[in-house]
N, C-alpha and C positions, 0 to 999 in steps of 0.2 A: 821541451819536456812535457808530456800529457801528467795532468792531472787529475784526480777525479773526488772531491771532497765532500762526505755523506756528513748530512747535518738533521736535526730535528728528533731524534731518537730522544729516549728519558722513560720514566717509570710512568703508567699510565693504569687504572683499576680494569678489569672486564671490562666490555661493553662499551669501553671509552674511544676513541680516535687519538691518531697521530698520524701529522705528514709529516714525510721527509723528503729531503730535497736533496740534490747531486749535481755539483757545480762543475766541470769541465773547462777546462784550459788547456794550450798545447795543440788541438785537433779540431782539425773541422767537423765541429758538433752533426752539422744537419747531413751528413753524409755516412753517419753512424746509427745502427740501433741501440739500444741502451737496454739493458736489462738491469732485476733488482731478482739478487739469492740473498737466504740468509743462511747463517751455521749457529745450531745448539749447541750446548755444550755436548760433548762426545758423541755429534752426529755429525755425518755430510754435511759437506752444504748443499743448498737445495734450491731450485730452482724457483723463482716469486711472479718476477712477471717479466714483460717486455713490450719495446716498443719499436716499431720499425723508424726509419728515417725523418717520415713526415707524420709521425704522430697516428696516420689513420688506421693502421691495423696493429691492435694487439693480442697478447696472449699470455693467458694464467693459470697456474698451477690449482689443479681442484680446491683444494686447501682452502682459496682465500678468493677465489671464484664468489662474485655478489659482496665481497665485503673490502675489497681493494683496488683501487682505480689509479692505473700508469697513466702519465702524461706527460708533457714536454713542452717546454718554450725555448725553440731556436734561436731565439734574438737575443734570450739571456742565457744559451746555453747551460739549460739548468732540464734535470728531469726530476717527475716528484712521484709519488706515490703515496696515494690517499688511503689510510689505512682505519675500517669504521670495526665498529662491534669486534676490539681486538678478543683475543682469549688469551689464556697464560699457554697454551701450547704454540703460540705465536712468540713466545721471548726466546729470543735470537739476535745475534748481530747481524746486521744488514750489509749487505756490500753491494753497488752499483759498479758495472759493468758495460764499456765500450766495445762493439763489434763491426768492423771495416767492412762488413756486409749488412748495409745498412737497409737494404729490398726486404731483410726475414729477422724473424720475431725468433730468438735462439733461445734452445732453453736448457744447451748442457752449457757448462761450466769453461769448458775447456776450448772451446769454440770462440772464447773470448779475448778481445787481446789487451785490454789495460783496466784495472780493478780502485777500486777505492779502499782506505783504509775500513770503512768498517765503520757503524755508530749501533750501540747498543740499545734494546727496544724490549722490556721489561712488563710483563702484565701479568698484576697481582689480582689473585682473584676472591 
């Protein structure tokens, strides 16, 4: 059974950081790309970032482009996302995403095949 368990989310001021992390069990981590959406309240969800297989090529959503850095460590099958100078249009749940095309950086939704619950990420400003 895949797992995918988003952690590190909490209330945070402008300007401030937060990582989160996404812990994977069930699949072989290093053969998957991983991506990070998040959903506002009564919007989409939206596309955050990604990362291919081996960690070396990624890709991010304008938005947070210079203030958010994907990354990955296969040995603890975990992937993170370094989140700097947040804003409050950044408060969102975050969901981490597994993609069996592990060669390309994806960035819809649906392209996806197993999801995380979700950890909430709050910036007051």
């Amino acid at each position: 059974q895949v797992r995918l368990v988003e952690s590190g989310g909490g209330l945070v001021q402008a300007g401030g950081s937060l990582r989160l992390s996404c812990a994977a069990s069930g699949l072989t981590f290093s053969s998957y790309s991983m991506g990070w959406f998040r959903q506002a309240p009564g919007k989409e969800r939206e596309f955050v970032a990604a990362v291919i297989w081996s960690g070396i090529s990624t890709y991010y959503a304008d938005s947070v482009k210079a203030r958010f850095t994907i990354s990955r460590d296969n040995a603890m099958n975990t992937v993170y996302v370094q989140m700097n100078n947040l804003k409050p249009e950044d408060t969102a749940v975050y969901y981490c995403a597994a993609n069996e095309l592990g060669g390309r950086a994806v960035t819809t939704a649906r392209n996806y095949n197993y999801w995380g619950q979700g950890t909430q990420v709050t910036v007051s400003s």
